[in-house]
C-alpha positions, 0 to 999 in steps of 0.5 A: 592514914584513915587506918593507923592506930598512932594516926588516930591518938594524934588526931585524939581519936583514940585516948592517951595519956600525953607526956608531949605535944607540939607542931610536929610530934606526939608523945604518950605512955605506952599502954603496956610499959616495959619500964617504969617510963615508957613513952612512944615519941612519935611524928604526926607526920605519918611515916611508916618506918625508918626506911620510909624517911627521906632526906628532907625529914632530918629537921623532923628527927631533930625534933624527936630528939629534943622531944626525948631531951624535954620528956626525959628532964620532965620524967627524970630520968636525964641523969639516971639513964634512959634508951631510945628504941626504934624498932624497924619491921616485923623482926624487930618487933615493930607493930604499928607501922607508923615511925615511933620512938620508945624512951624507956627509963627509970630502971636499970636496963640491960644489954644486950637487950634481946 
């Protein structure tokens, strides 16, 4: 998409500090973190949300998590405890309407969590 910001980091467009990259999906620091380790895990594949996933994206979703497994081992953060966030419409906080996965760690997080 010609418009997307995340479309643009992966086509290195637009900078970022890159934790992960493969064949499939793309992983750097958020720009305003919310933990000391913030990462957005994201498809390059362009999907706009979670209700836009098809049934053939399920090898795509195994991919993002074994991207979280590689990139919490890497931050340290596989022992101590990290989330992972989807935020899914505007109500939900979602900003960029490209699917993106937020890990958060290396702090105690609560929950609720708002």
């Amino acid at each position: 998409m010609p418009d997307c910001i995340f479309c643009k980091i992966i086509d290195k467009k637009i900078p970022s500090d890159i934790v992960l990259e493969n064949n499939g999906i793309f992983a750097f620091r958020d720009i305003n973190p919310q933990a000391p380790v913030h990462v957005l895990i994201i498809p390059k594949k362009h999907i706009p949300s979670l209700m836009d996933l098809h049934d053939t994206d399920g090898k795509l979703l195994g991919q993002v998590y074994a991207a979280a497994r590689e990139i919490a081992k890497k931050e340290k953060v596989d022992e101590t405890g990290f989330r992972i966030v989807v935020n899914n419409g505007a109500d939900a906080g979602q900003a960029v309407a490209h699917l993106h996965f937020h890990l958060l760690g290396k702090r105690k997080l609560l929950w609720p969590p708002g």
